[in-house]
C-alpha angles and dihedrals in degrees: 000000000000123000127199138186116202115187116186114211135196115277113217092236113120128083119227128254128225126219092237130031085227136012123222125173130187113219127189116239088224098051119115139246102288094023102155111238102178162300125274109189134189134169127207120212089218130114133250109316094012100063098058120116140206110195108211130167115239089210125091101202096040087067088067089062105033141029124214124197108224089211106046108025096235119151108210112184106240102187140043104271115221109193085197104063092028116017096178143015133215118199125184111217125213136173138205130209107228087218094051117210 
């Protein structure tokens, strides 16, 4: 007699899903350095290992303005903001799955 044990496992294989289909934040010109502009948020459907995310900004120069923590998705402001001189950002968002494709 032949006995076999079979275990199915998550495939990494679903993409995860934000909150919001877009992210806008209002910041005051007068707010401080880590001043705390707001939360993006995603979940994967994935299972374990595969549903965990990392949050990054695909924008150089954005980074000199803003910091976003890759695990929990918080903007803090990073720099003095001048509406003068910008009135208004725009940030693309991206995410990677710490366990890629």
């Amino acid at each position: 007699m032949l006995h076999c044990a079979k275990k199915v496992t998550d495939t990494n294989d679903n993409p995860p899903i934000f909150e919001e289909p877009a992210y806008s934040f209002d910041i005051p010109e007068n707010a401080p350095r880590g001043y705390q502009v707001g939360i993006i948020s995603a979940t994967d459907p994935d299972l374990g290992a595969n549903s965990m995310l990392s949050y990054t900004v695909i924008s150089d120069w954005a980074n000199d303005v803003f910091s976003l923590n890759p695990q929990t998705g918080v903007f803090t402001l990073t720099a003095r903001l001048d509406y003068e001189e910008i009135s208004s950002f725009k940030k693309n968002k991206m995410f990677t799955k710490k366990n890629k494709l």
